[in-house]
C-alpha positions in Angstrom: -33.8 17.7 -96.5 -37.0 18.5 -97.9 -40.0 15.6 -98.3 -40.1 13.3 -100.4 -43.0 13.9 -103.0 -46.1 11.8 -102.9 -45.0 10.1 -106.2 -41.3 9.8 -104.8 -42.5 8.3 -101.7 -44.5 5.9 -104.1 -41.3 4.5 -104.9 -39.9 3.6 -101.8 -40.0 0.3 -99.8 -41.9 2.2 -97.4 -44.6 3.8 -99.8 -44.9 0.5 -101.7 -46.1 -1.1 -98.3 -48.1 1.8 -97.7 -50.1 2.0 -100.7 -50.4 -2.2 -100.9 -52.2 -1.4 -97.6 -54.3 1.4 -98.9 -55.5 -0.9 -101.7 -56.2 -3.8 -99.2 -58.6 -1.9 -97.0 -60.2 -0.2 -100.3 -60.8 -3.8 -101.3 -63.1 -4.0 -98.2 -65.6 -1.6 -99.2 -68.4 -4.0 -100.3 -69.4 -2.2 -103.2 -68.1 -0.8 -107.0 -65.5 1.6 -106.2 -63.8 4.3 -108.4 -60.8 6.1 -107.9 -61.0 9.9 -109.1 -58.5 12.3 -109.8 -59.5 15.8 -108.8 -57.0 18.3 -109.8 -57.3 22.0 -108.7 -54.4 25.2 -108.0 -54.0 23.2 -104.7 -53.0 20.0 -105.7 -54.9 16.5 -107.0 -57.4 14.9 -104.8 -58.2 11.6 -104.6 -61.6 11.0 -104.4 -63.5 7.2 -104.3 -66.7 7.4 -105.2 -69.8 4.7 -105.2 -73.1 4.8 -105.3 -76.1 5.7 -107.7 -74.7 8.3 -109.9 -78.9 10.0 -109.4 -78.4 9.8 -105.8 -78.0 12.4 -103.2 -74.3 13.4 -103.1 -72.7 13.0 -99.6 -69.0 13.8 -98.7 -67.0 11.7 -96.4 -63.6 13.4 -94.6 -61.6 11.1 -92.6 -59.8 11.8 -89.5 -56.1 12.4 -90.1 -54.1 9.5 -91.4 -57.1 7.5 -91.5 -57.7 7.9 -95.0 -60.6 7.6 -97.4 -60.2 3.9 -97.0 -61.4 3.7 -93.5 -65.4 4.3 -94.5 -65.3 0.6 -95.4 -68.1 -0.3 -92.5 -70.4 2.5 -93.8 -70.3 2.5 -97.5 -72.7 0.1 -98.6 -75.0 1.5 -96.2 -74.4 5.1 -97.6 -74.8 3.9 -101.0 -78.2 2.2 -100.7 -79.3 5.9 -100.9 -76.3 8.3 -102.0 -74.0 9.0 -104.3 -70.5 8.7 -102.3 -67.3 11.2 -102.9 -64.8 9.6 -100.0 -61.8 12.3 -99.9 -58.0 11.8 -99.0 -57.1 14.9 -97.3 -54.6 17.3 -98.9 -51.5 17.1 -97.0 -52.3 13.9 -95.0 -51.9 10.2 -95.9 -53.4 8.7 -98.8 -53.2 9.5 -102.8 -53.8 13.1 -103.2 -50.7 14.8 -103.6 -50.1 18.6 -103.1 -49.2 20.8 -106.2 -47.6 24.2 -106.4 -50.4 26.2 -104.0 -50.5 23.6 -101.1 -53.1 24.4 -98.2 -51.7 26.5 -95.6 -54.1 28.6 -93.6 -58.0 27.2 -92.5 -58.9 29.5 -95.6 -56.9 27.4 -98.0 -58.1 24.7 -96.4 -61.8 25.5 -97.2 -60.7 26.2 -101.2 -59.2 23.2 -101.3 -62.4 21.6 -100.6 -64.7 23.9 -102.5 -62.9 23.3 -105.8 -62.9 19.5 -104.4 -66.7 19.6 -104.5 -67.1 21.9 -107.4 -64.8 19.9 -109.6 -67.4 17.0 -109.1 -70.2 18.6 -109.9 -71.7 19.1 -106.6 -73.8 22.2 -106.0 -75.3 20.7 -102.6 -74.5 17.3 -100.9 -74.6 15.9 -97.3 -71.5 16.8 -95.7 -69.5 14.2 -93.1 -66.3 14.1 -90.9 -64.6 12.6 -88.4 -62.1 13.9 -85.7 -59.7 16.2 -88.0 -62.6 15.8 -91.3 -65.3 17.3 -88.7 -63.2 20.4 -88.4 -62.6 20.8 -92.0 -66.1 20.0 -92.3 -67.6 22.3 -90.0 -65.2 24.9 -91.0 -66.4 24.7 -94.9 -70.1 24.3 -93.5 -69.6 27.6 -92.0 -68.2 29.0 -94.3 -70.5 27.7 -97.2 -73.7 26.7 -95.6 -76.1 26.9 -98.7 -73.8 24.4 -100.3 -74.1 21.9 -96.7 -77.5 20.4 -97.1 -76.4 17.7 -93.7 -73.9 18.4 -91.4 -72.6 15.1 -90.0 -69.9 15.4 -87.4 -68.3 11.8 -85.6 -66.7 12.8 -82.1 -65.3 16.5 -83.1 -61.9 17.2 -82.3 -61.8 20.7 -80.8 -64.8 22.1 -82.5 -66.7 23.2 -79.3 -63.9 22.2 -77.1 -60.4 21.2 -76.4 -58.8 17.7 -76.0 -58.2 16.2 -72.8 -54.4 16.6 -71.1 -54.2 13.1 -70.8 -55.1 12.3 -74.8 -52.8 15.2 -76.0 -50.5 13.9 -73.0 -50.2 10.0 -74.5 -50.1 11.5 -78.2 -46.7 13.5 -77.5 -44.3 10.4 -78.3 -46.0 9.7 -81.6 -46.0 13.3 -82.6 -42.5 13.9 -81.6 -41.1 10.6 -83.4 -43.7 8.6 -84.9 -43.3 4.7 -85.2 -45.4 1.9 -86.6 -45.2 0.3 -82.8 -46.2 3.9 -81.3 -49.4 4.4 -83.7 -50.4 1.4 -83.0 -50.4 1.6 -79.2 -51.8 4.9 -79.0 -54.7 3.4 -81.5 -55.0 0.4 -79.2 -54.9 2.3 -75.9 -57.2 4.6 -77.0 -60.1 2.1 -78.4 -59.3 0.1 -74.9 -58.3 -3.0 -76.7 -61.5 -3.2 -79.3 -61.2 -5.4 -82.0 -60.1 -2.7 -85.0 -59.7 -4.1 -88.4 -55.9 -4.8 -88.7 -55.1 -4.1 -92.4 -56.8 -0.9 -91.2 -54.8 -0.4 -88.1 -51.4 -1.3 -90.7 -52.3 1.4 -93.0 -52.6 3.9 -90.5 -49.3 2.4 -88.8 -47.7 2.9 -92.3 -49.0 6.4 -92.7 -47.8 7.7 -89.5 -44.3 6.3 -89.6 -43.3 7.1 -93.6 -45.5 9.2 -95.2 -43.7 12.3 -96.4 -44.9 14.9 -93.5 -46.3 18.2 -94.0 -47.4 21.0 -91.7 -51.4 20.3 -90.7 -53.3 23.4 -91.2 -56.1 23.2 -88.2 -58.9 25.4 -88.9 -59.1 27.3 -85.6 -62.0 26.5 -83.1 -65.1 28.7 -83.9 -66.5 31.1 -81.1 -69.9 30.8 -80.0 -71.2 33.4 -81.7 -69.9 31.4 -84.8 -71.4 28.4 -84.2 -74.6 30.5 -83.2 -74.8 31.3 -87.1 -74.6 27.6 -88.4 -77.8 26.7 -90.4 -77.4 23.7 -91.8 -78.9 20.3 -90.9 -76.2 19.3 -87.8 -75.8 16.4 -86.2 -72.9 15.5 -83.9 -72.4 11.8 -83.1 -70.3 11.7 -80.0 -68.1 8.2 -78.9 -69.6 7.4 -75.2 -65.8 5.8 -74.8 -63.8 8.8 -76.1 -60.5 9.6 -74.7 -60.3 12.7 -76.7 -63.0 14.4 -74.5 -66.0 13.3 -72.0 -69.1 13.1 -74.5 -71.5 13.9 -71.4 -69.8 17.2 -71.1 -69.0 17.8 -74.9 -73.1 16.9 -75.7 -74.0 19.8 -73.3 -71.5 21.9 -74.3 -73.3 21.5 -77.9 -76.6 22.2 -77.2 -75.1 25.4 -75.1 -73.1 26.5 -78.5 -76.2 26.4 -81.2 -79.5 24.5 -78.8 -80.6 23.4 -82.9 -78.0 21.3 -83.5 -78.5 17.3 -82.5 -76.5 15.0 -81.0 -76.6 11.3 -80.4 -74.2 9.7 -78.3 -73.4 6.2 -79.0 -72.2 3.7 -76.7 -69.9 0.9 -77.5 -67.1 3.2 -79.2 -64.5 4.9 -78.9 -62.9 8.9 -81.1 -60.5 5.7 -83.0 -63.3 3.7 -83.5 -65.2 5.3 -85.2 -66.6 5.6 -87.8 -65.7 1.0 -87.8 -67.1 -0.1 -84.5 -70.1 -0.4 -83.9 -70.8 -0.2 -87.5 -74.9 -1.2 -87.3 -75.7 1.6 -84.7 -73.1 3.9 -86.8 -74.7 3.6 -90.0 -78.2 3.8 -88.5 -77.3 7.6 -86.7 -75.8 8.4 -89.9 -78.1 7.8 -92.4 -80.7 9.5 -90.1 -78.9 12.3 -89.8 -78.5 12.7 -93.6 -82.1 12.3 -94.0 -84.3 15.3 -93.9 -85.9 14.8 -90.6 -82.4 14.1 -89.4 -81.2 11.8 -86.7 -83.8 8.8 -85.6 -86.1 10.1 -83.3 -86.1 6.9 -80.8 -82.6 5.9 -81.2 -82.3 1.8 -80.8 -80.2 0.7 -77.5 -76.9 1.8 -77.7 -78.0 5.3 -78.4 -78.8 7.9 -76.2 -79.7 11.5 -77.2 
C-alpha cells in the first residue's frame, strides 16, 4: 500500500496529533511567526519566517524529523539581526508536502532547495543545518557557494566522517519499526537524560511513528578534495557530548579536510540537543559565526575552539 499523502495523513487521528504538536512547539518561538507556502516542480515547502524583513536573510535546516519547529531556543536571537526562512524538509516530517517531481538523488535534493531560496527572493543569505540539514546544507554550499554568504554547520552527520557503530548500532530498532516509545528512548539515551523540551520530544515521537515515510535521499559524503574547494564563511559547531561521533577527533578531522574552516566545540550538549540545549552558548557561536568576522574569537566558558 502506498503512503498516505501529507494532506491524507492530515486527516488521520495520528496526523491530527501530529500537527497539534507541530503548532504547540511553533507557539514557542518568542517572536511574530509566518507560515509560507513555497511551491516549486518538487513539491510545496513550508517555510516560517521572522525577523526584519531589511535584515540579512539566514536559512535554518533541521535535522530529520526535527522539524522547522525545533529553532524555537534560537530564533529571537537570530532575529535581533536577520531575516529568518526556517524550512521543513521535503520528504521528512513537517508541512511541506512532495508534488509530482519529489527529491530523489543529492542533485534533486540541492534543486529543491535552490528553488526554495529563489522562490523567496534570496540571492545570498547565511546558510545553517543541523545533523541531516548540515548535509543538505553543505551539499548546496558546495554546490552554490556564491549564493552561501555563512556556512553554519551543528554536529554534522557524515560530512567529514562516519557515525559511530554504537549510534547506528542503538538506531537500528527505530529504523526497522519505529515507535513513539523507541524515538523517545533513543532521543533520551542519546542526550544522556538532559532536560529536552517535551512538546518537542512529542512531536518528534509523532513524526517518527506516523508520518507517511519516504525514501531519505542522503547527499553522499564529499572527498577531501571537495571539501578542499569550499569557500564560503564555515563554521562547524560540534556537541562535546555527541554520540554520533567523538568531536575531539571529528574537530581535527576538520581542520585536516579544509585548515580555513572554524570550529567551536561546545560543551554541555549533546548531536539531539542541539540546536535547544545549551541555548545561551548556542546562540552566541551562531550569531558569531553568521557575522563577518565569524565565530567569537575568545569563546565564553563552555566553548573551546
Amino acid at each position: 500500500m502506498p503512503p498516505l499523502s501529507t494532506a491524507a495523513f492530515a486527516a488521520t487521528p495520528a496526523g491530527s496529533a501530529f500537527y497539534r504538536a507541530y503548532d504547540r512547539v511553533l507557539a514557542k518561538w518568542p517572536v511574530e511567526v509566518t507560515g509560507v507556502d513555497l511551491e516549486s516542480a518538487h513539491g510545496t515547502t513550508r517555510v516560517n519566517v521572522c525577523g526584519p524583513t531589511d535584515a540579512p536573510p539566514v536559512v535554518l535546516l533541521p535535522g530529520g524529523g526535527a522539524t522547522s519547529t525545533v529553532w524555537f531556543e534560537n530564533v529571537a536571537a537570530l532575529a535581533e539581526r536577520h531575516r529568518v526562512f526556517a524550512v521543513d524538509l521535503m520528504g521528512d516530517p513537517g508541512r511541506s508536502a512532495a508534488g509530482a517531481m519529489p527529491p530523489r538523488t543529492a542533485e534533486d535534493l540541492t534543486s529543491w532547495l535552490d528553488a526554495v531560496v529563489t522562490t523567496a527572493g534570496l540571492d545570498e543569505f547565511g546558510l545553517v543545518g543541523h545533523s541531516y540539514g548540515a548535509m543538505i546544507a553543505l551539499a548546496y554550499a558546495l554546490r552554490e557557494p556564491g549564493r552561501v554568504r555563512n556556512l553554519v554547520l551543528f554536529d554534522p552527520s557524515s560530512c567529514f566522517t562516519g557515525m559511530r557503530a554504537q549510534y547506528l548500532a542503538r538506531a537500528v530498532p527505530l529504523l526497522v519499526r519505529p515507535t513513539e516509545k523507541r524515538q523517545r528512548d533513543f532521543i533520551r539515551w542519546e542526550t544522556d537524560g538532559r532536560d529536552v523540551d517535551e512538546d518537542w520530544l512529542e512531536l518528534i515521537a509523532l513524526g517518527a511513528a506516523h508520518f507517511p515515510k519516504s525514501k531519505t535521499v542522503v547527499p553522499k559524503r564529499p572527498g577531501r578534495d571537495v571539501l578542499a574547494t569550499l569557500t564560503p564563511a564555515t563554521t562547524v559547531l560540534l556537541a562535546a557530548g555527541s554520540k554520533v561521533h567523538d568531536s575531539r577527533k571529528l574537530k581535527a578531522t576538520v581542520a585536516e579536510s579544509n585548515p580555513r574552516l572554524r570550529t567551536v566545540v561546545v560543551d554541555g550538549t549533546t548531536h539531539h540537543t542541539m540546536p535547544m540545549i545549551p541555548a545561551a552558548e548556542l546562540n552566541r557561536a551562531l550569531l558569531g559565526a553568521l557575522s563577518d568576522a565569524g565565530p567569537v574569537a575568545d569563546p565564553p566558558p563552555g566553548h573551546r575552539r
